[in-house]
N, C-alpha and C positions, 0 to 999 in steps of 0.2 A: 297878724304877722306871727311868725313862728320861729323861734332859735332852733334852727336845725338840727345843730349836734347837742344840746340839749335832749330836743324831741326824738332823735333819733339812737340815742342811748336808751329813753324811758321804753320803746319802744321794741330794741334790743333784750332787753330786761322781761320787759313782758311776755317776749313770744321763747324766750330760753326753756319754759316746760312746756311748748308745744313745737311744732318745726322750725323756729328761727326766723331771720330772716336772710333769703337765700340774694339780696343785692347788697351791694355797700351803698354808702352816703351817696355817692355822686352819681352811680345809676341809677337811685331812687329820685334825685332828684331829676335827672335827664327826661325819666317815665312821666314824673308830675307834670313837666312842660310838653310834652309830646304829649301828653293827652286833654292838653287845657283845660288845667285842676290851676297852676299858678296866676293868679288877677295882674299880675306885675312883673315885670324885669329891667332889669339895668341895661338898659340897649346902649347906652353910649360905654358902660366898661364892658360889654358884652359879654355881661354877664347874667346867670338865672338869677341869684340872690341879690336883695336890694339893700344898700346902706339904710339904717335906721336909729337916733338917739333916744335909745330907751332907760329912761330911772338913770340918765346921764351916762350912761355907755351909750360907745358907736358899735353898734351890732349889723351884721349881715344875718340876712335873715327871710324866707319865702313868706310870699304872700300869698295868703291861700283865700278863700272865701270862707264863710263862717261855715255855711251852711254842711263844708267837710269835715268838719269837728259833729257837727250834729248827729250828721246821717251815720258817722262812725258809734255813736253812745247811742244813737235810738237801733241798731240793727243787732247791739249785743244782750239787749232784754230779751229782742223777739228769738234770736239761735237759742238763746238758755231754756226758753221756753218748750221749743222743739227737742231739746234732751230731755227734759222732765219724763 
């Protein structure tokens, strides 16, 4: 699970000395469900983001599968490499 607007800040952050990011929050997340990247939704508030109590906060928050976290940190070894 992912805190959005956390994730979405660090990610902000990150692409600021390269080109950015050219969507906001809520297109980005429309994209991740259009392309069935999200494992989960809230279809009865019809909603994308799920309620979840984390470390005793109620967070809304995308479900994502792990394996997009992965494939994002194994694909930035192998670019860096092709700069060398």
């Amino acid at each position: 699970m992912l805190d959005i607007d956390s994730a979405y800040g660090v990610a902000r952050a990150a692409a600021a000395g390269v080109d950015g990011i050219a969507v906001g929050i809520q297109t980005l997340i429309k994209r991740l469900h259009e392309n069935g990247r999200l494992k989960s939704i809230d279809e009865r508030r019809e909603k994308l983001k799920i309620r979840r109590v984390i470390e005793g906060r109620r967070l809304e928050v995308l479900h994502l599968p792990a394996d997009v976290l992965e494939h994002s940190m194994v694909e930035k070894p192998a670019q860096s490499a092709h700069l060398k």
